[in-house]
N, CA, C and O atoms as a GROMACS GRO file, in nm:
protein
  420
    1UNK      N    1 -13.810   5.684  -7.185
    1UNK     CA    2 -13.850   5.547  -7.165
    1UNK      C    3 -13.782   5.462  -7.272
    1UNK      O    4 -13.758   5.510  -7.383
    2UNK      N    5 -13.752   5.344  -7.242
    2UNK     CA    6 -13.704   5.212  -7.333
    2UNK      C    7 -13.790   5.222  -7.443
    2UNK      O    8 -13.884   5.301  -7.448
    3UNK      N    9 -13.763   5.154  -7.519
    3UNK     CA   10 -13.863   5.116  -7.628
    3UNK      C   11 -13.876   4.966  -7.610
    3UNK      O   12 -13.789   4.881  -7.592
    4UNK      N   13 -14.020   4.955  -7.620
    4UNK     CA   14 -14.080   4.817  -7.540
    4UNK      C   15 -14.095   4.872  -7.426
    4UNK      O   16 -14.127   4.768  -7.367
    5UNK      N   17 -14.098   4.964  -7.331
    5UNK     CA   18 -14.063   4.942  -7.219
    5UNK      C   19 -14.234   4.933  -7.181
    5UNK      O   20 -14.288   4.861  -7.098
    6UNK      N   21 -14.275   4.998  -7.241
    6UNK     CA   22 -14.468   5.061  -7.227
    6UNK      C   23 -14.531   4.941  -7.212
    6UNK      O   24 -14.592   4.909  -7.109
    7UNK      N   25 -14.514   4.843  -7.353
    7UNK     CA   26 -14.534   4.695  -7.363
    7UNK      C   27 -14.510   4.593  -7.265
    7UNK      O   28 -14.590   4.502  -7.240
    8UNK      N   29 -14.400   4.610  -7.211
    8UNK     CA   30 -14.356   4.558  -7.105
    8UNK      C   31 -14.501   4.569  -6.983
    8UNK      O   32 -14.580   4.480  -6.950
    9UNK      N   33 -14.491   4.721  -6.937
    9UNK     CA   34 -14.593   4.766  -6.822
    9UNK      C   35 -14.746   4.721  -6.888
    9UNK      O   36 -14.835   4.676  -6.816
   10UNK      N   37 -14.754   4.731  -6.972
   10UNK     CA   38 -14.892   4.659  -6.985
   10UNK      C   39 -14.892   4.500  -6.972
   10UNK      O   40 -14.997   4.454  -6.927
   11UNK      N   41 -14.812   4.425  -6.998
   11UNK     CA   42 -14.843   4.278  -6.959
   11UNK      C   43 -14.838   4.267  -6.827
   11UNK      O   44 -14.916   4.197  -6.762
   12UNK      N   45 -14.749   4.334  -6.781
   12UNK     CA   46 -14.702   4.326  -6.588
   12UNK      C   47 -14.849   4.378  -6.572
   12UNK      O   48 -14.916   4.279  -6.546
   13UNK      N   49 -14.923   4.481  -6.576
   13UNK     CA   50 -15.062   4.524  -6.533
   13UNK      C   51 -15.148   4.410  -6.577
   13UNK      O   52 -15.228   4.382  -6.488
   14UNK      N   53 -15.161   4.316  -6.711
   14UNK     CA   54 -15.237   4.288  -6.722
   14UNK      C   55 -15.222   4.105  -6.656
   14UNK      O   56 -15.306   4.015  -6.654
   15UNK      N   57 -15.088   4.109  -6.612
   15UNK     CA   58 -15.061   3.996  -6.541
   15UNK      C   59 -15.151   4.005  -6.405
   15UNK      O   60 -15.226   3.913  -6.371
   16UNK      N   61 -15.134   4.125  -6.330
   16UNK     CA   62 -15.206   4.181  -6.198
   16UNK      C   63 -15.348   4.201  -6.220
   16UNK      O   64 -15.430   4.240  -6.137
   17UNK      N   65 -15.365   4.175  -6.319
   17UNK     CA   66 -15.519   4.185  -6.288
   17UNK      C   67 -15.592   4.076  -6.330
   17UNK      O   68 -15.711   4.092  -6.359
   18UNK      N   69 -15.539   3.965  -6.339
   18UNK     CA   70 -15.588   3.829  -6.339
   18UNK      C   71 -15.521   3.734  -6.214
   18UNK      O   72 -15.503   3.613  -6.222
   19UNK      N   73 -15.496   3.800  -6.124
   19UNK     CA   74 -15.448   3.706  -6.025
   19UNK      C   75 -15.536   3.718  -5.941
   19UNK      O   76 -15.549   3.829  -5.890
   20UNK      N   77 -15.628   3.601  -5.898
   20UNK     CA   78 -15.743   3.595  -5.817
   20UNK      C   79 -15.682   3.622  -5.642
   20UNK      O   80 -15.564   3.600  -5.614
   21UNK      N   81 -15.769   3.664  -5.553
   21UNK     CA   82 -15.743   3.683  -5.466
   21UNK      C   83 -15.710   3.565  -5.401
   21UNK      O   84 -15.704   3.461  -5.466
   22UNK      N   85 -15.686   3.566  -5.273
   22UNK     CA   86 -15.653   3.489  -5.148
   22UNK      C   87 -15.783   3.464  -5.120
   22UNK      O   88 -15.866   3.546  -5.160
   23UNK      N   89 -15.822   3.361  -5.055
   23UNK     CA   90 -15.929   3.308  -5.008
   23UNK      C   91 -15.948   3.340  -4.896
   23UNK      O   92 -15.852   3.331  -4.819
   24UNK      N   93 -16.097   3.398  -4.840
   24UNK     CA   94 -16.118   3.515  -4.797
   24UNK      C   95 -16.230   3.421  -4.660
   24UNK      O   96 -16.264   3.303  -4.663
   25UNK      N   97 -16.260   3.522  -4.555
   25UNK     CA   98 -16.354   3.462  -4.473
   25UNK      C   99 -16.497   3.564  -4.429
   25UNK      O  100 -16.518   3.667  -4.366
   26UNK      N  101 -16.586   3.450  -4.516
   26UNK     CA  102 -16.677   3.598  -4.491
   26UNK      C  103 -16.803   3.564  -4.351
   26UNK      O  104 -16.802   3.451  -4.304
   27UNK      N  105 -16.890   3.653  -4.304
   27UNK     CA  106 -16.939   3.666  -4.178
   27UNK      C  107 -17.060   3.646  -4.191
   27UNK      O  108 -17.102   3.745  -4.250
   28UNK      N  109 -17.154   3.568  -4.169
   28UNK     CA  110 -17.302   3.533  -4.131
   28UNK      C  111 -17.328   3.507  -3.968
   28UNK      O  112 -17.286   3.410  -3.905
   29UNK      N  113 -17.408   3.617  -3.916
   29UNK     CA  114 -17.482   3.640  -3.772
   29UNK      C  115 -17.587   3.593  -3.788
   29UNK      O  116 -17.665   3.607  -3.882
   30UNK      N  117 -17.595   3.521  -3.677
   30UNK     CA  118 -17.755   3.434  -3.642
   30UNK      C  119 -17.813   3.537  -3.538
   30UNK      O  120 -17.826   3.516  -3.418
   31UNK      N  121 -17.828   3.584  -3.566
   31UNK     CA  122 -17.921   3.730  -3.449
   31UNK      C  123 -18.058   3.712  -3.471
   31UNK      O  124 -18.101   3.681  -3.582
   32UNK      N  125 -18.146   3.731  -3.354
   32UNK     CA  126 -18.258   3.774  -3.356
   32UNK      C  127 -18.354   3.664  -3.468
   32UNK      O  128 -18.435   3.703  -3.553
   33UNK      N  129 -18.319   3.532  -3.439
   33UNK     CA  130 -18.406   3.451  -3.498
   33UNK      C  131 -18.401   3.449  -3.647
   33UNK      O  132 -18.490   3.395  -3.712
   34UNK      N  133 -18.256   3.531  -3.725
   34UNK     CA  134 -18.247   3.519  -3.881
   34UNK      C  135 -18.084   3.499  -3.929
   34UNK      O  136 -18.016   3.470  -3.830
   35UNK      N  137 -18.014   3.506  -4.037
   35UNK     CA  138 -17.965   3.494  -4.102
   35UNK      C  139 -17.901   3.645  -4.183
   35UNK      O  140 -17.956   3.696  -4.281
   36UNK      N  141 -17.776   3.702  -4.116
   36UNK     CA  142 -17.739   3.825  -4.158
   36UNK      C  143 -17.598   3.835  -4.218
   36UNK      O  144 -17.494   3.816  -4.155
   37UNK      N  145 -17.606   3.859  -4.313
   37UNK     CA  146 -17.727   3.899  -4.433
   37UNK      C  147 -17.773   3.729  -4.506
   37UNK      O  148 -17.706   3.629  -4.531
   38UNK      N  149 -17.864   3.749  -4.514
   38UNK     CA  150 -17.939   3.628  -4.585
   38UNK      C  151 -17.947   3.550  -4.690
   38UNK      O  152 -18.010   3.447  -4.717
   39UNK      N  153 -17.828   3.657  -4.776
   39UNK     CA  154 -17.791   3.588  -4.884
   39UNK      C  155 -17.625   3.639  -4.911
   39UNK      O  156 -17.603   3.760  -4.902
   40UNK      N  157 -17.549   3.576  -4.933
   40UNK     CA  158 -17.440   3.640  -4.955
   40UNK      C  159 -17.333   3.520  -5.115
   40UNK      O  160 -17.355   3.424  -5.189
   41UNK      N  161 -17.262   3.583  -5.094
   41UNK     CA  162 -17.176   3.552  -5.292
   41UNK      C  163 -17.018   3.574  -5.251
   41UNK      O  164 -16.951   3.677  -5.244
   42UNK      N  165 -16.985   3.438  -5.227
   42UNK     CA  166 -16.824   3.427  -5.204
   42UNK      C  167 -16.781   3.344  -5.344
   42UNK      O  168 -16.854   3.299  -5.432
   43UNK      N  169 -16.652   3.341  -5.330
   43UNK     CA  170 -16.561   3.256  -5.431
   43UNK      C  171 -16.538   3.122  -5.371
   43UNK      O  172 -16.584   3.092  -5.261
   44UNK      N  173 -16.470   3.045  -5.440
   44UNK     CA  174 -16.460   2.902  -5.423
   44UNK      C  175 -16.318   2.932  -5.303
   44UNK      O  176 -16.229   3.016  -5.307
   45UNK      N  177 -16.337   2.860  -5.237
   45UNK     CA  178 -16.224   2.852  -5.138
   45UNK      C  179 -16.258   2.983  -5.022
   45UNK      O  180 -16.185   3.007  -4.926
   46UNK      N  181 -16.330   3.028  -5.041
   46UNK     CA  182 -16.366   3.096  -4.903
   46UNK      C  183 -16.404   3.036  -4.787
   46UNK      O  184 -16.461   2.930  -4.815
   47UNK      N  185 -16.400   3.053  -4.686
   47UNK     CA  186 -16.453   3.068  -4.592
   47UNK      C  187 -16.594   3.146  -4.562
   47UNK      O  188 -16.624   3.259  -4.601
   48UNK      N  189 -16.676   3.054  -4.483
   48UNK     CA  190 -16.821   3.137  -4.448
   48UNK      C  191 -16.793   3.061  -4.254
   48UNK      O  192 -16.786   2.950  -4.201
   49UNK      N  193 -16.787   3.195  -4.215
   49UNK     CA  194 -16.820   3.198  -4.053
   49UNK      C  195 -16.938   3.238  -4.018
   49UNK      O  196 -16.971   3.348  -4.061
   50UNK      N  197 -17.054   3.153  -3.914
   50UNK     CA  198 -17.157   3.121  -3.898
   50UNK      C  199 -17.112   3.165  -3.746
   50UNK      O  200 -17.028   3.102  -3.683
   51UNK      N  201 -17.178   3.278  -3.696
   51UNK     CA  202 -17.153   3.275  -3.530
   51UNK      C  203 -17.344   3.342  -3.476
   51UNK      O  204 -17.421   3.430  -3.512
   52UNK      N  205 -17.340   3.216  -3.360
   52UNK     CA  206 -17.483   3.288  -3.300
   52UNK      C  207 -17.454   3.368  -3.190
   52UNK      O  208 -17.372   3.350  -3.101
   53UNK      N  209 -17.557   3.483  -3.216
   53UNK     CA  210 -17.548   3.560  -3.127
   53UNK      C  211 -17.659   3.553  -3.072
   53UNK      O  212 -17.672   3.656  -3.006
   54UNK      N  213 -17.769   3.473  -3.059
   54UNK     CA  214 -17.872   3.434  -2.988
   54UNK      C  215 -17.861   3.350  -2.874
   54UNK      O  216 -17.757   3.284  -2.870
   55UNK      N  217 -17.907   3.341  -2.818
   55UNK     CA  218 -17.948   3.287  -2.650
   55UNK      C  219 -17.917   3.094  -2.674
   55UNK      O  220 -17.866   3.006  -2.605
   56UNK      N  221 -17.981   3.102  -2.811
   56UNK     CA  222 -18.038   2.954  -2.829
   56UNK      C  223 -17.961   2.913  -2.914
   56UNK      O  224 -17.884   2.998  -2.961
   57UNK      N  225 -17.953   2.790  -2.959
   57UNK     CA  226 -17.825   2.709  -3.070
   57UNK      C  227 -17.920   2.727  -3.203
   57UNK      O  228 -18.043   2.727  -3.202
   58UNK      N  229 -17.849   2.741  -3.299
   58UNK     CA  230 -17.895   2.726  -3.403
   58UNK      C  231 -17.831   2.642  -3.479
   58UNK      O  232 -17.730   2.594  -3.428
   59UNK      N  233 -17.869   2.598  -3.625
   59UNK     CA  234 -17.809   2.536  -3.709
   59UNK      C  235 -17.806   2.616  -3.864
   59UNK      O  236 -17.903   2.679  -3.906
   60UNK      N  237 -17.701   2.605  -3.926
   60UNK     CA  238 -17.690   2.657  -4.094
   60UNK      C  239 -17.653   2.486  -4.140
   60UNK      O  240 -17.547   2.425  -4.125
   61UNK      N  241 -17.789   2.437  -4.204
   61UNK     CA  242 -17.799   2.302  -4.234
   61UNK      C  243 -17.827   2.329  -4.374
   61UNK      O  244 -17.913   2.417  -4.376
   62UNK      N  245 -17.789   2.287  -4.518
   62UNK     CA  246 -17.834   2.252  -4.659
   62UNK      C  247 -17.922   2.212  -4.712
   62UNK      O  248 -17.914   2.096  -4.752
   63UNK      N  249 -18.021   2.274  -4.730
   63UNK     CA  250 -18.154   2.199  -4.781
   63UNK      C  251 -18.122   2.089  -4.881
   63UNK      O  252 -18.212   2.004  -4.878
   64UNK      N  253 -18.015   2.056  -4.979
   64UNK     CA  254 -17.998   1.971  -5.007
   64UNK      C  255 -17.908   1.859  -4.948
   64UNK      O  256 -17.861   1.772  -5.021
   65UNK      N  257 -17.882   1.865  -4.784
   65UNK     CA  258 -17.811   1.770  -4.671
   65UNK      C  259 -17.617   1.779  -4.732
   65UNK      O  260 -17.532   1.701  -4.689
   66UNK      N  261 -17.587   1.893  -4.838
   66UNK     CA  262 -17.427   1.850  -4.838
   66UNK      C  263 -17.349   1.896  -4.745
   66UNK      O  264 -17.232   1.858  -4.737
   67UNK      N  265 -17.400   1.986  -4.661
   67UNK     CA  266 -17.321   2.029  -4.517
   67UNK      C  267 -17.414   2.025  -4.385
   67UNK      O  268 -17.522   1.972  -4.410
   68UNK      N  269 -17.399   2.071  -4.236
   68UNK     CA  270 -17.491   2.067  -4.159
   68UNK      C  271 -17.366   2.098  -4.093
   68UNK      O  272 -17.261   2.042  -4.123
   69UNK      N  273 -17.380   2.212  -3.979
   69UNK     CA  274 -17.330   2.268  -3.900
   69UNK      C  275 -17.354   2.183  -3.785
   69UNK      O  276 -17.264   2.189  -3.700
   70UNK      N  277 -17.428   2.124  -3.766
   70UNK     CA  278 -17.535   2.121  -3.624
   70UNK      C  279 -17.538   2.205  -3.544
   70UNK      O  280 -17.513   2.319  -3.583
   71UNK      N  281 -17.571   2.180  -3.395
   71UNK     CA  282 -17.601   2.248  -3.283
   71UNK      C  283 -17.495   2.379  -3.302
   71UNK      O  284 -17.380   2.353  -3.340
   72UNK      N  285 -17.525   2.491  -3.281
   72UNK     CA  286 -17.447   2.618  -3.306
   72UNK      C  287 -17.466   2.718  -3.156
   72UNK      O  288 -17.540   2.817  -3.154
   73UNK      N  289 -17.384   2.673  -3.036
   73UNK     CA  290 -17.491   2.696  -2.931
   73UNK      C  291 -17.485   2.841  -2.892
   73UNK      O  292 -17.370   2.878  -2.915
   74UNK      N  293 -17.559   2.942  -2.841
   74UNK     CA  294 -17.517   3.105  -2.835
   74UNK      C  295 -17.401   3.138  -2.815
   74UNK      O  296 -17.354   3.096  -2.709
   75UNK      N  297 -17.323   3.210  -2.890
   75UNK     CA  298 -17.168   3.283  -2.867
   75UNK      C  299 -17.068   3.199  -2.981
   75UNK      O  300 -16.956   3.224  -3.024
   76UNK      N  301 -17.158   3.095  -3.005
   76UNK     CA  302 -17.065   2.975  -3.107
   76UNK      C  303 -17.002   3.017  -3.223
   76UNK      O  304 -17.042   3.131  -3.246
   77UNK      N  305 -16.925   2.982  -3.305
   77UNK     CA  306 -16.905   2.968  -3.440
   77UNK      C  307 -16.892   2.831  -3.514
   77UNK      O  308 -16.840   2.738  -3.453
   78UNK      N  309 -16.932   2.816  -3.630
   78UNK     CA  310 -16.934   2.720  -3.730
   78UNK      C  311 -16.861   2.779  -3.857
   78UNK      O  312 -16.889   2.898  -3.865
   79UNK      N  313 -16.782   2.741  -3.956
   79UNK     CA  314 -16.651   2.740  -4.076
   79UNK      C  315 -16.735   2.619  -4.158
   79UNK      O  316 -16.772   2.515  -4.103
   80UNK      N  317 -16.754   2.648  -4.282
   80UNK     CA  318 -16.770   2.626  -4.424
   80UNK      C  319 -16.694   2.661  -4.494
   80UNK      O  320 -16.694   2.780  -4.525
   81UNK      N  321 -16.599   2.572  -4.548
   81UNK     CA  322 -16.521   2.645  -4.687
   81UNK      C  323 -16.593   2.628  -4.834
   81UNK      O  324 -16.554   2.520  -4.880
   82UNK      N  325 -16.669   2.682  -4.911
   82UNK     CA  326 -16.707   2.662  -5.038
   82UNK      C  327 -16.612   2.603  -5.126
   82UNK      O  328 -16.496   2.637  -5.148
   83UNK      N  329 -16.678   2.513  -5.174
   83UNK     CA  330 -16.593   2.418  -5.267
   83UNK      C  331 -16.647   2.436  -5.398
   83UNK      O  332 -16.580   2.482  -5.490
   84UNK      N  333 -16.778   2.396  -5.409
   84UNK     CA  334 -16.832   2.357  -5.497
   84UNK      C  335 -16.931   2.511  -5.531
   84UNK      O  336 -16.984   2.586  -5.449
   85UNK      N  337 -16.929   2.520  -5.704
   85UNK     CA  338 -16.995   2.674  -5.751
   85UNK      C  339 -17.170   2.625  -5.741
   85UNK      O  340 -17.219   2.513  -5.726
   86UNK      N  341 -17.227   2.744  -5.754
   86UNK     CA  342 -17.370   2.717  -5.717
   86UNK      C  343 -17.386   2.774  -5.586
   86UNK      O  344 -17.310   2.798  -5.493
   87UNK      N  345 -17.572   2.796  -5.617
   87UNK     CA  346 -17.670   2.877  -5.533
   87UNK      C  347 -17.696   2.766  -5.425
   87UNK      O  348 -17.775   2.681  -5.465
   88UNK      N  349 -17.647   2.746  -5.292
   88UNK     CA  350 -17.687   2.711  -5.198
   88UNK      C  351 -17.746   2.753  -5.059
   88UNK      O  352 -17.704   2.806  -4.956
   89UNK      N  353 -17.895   2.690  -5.118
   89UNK     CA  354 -17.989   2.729  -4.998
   89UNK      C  355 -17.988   2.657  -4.876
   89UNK      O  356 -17.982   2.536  -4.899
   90UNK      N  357 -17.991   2.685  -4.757
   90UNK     CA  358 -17.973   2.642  -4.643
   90UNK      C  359 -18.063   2.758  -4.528
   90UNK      O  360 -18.092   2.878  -4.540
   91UNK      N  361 -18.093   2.634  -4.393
   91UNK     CA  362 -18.212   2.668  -4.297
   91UNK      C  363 -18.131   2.637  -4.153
   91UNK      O  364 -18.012   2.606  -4.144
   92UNK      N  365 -18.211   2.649  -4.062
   92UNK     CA  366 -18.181   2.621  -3.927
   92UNK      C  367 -18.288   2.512  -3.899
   92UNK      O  368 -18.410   2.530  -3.906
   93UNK      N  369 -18.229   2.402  -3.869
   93UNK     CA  370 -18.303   2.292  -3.826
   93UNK      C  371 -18.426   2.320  -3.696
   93UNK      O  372 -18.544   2.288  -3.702
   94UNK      N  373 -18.369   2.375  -3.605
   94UNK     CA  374 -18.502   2.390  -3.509
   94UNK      C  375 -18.567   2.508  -3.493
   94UNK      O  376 -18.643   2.524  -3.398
   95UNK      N  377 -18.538   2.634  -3.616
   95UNK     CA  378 -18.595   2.720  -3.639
   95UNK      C  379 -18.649   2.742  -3.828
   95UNK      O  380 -18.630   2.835  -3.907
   96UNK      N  381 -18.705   2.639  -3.838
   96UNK     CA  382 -18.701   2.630  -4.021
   96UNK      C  383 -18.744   2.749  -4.045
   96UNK      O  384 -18.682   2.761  -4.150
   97UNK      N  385 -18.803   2.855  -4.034
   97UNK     CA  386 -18.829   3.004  -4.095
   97UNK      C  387 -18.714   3.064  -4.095
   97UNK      O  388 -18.712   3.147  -4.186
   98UNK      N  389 -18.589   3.059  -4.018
   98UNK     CA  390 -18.450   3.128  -4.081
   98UNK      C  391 -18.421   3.102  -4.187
   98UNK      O  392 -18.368   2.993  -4.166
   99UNK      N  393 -18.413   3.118  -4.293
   99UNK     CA  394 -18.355   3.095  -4.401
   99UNK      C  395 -18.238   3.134  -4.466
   99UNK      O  396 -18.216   3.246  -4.420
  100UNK      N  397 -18.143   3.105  -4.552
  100UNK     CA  398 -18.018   3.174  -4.620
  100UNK      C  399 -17.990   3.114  -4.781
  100UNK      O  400 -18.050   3.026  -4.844
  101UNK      N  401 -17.912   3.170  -4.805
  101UNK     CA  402 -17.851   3.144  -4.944
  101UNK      C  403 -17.699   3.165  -4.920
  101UNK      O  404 -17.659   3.262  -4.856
  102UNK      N  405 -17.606   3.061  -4.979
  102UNK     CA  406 -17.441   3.129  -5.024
  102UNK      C  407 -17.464   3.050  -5.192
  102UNK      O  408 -17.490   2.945  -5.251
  103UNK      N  409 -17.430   3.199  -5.208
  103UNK     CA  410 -17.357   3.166  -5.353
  103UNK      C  411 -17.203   3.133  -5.379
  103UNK      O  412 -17.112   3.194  -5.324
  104UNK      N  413 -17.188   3.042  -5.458
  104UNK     CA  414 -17.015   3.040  -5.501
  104UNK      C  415 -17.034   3.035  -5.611
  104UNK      O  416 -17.095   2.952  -5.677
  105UNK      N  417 -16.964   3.156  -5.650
  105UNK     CA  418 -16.884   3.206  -5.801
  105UNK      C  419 -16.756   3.232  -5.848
  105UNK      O  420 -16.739   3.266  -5.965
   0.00000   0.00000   0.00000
């Protein structure tokens, strides 16, 4: 081996392991009157896909009103990209006992 060369491979490794991923799309099912899985933890710039698989429309609305899907009607999908970090809780408007959480970290 070079001399330096070792030095070298450790910055190149430690270059690769600070390069954040690609922004990713993650999956929430409205099945059976809930929210699956019910809480989930993406990164900023993800994607969250909202698809019902129920009969009936649902909504993934913000308890604090900064997004609202609306009407989500059976077979549908709804796209959220997380922007902003923080625990956000969110419900279904004409089923308020669904409940969820996305985290962005």
């Amino acid at each position: 081996m070079l001399p330096g060369a070792s030095a070298a491979v450790l910055v190149a490794a430690g270059a690769l392991a600070c390069v954040r991923h690609g922004a990713r799309a993650r999956q929430v099912a409205m099945r059976n009157f809930t929210f699956e899985p019910r809480s989930i933890v993406v990164s900023p710039g993800d994607t969250v896909v909202w698809t019902n698989g129920d009969f009936v429309p649902h909504t993934a609305t913000a308890t604090d009103a900064a997004w609202d899907s609306r009407s989500v009607d059976g077979s549908g999908t709804w796209r959220w990209v997380a922007t902003r970090t923080g625990r956000h809780a969110y419900y279904c408007v004409f089923h308020p006992n669904m409940q969820g959480t996305v985290e962005v970290r």
